[in-house]
N, C-alpha and C positions, 0 to 999 in steps of 0.2 A: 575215831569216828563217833560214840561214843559221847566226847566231847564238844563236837561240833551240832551235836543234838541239844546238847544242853546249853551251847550257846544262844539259838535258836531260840528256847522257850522260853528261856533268860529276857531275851531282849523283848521278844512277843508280848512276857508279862508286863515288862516295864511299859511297855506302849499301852497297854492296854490300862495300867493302871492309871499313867497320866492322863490319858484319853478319858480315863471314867472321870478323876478327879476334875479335869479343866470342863468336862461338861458342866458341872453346878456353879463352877466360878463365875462367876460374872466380871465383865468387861464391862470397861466402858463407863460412861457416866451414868449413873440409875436416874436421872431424870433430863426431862425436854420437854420441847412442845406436843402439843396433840391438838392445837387449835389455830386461830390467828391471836387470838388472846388467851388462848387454855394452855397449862400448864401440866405435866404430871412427874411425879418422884415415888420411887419405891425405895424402901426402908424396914427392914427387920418384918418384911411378910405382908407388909401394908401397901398397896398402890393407893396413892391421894393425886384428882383432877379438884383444880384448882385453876380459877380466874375468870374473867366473864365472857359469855357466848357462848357458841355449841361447841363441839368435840368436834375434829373436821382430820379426815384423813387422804382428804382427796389431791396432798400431793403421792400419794402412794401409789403402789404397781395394783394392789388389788382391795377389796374389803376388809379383809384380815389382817393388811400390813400394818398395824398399829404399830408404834416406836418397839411396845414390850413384846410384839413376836418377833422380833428380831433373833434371827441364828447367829449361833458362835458353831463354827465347826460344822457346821449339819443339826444343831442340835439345841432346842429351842432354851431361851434361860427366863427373864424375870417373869414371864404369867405363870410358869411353872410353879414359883414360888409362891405366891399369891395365895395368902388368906384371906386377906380382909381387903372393900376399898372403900374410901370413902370419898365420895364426888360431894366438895363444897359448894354452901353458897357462892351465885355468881353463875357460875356454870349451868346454861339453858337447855340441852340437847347434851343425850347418848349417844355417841352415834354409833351405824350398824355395824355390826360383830366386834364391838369395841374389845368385849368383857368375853368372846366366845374362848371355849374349850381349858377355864381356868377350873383344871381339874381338881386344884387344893382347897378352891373358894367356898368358904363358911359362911362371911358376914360382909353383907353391902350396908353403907349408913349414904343415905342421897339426902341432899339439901330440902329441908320443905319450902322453901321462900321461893326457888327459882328456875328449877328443871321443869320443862312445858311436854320432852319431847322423847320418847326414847326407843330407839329406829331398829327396824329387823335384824332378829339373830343378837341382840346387844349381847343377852348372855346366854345362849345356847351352849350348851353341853357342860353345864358346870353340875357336876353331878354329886357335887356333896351338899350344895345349898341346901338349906333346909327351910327358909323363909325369908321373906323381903318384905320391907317396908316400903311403899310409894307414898312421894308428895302427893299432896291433896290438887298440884298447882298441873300435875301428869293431864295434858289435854289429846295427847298421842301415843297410842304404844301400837310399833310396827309390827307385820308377822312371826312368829316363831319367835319372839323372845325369849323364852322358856325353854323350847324346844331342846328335848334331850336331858334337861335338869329332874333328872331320875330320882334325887330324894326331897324334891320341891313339895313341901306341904301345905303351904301357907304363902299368901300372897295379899297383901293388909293397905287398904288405901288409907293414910290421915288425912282429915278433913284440910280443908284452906283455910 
C-alpha cells in the first residue's frame, strides 16, 4: 500500500515539474505581426516593433490580446519575460494595452522621428519601470497610460 503512495507522488512530482518547466518555455515563433505594416520579435528579453504605421490589434478577441499575451497552457509566456522594448523608427502609434502588465519591464527606447500616438493603458501596470523617455513628435497620450506603474519616477519629453 505503501508503495502505491509513493507511486502517486512520484508521478505528481514529475507533472508538476514539467508543468513548471514548459510554463517559461516558450513556443512558437517569438515574432509576427502587430500591425498591417508593424512588425515585432522578442529575443534574449528584448521586445522590438518594427516597421511603418500604428500598432493595430483589432484582428483580436479583446485589447489585451496582443501576439505576446498569448497562453501556452493556461499560462502566460513572452511579456512575461520582457525587459526592455524598443519601438523603432517608422512605427507611428502605441496602441492600447500593448505593453500592459509587463511586470519584468525596466527600459522603453521609442523612436523620436515618428511615434505621434500612444493609446490607453499602453503600459499600465508595469511596475518596475522606473522612467521613460517620449518623442518630442508624442501629439497623444490616452488615459491611464501609467496606471499602476508603481516605481514610475520619471517621465522626460525630448524635444522635435
Amino acid at each position: 500500500m505503501k508503495l502505491c503512495y509513493l507511486k502517486k507522488f512520484c508521478a505528481a512530482f514529475l507533472i508538476m515539474l514539467f508543468a513548471a518547466a514548459g510554463a517559461w518555455a516558450i513556443e512558437g515563433s517569438p515574432y509576427g505581426d502587430c500591425g498591417q505594416n508593424v512588425n515585432w520579435k522578442f529575443e534574449n528579453g528584448t521586445l522590438t516593433i518594427s516597421g511603418t504605421g500604428p500598432m493595430d490589434n483589432s484582428s483580436a478577441y479583446s485589447l489585451n490580446d496582443w501576439p505576446w499575451h498569448e497562453y501556452s497552457n493556461g499560462v502566460y509566456f513572452y511579456f512575461a519575460l520582457v525587459t526592455k522594448i524598443i519601438v523603432e523608427n517608422g512605427v507611428t502609434e502605441i496602441g492600447p494595452h500593448a505593453f500592459h502588465n509587463f511586470s519584468k519591464l525596466e527600459s522603453v527606447t521609442i523612436a523620436a522621428d515618428s511615434v505621434t500616438s500612444i493609446k490607453e493603458n499602453a503600459f499600465q501596470d508595469c511596475s518596475v519601470l522606473t522612467e521613460i523617455t517620449l518623442p518630442g513628435t508624442v501629439e497623444y497620450i490616452g488615459d491611464n497610460v501609467f496606471q499602476g506603474c508603481s516605481s514610475l519616477k520619471t517621465v522626460t519629453f525630448k524635444k522635435p
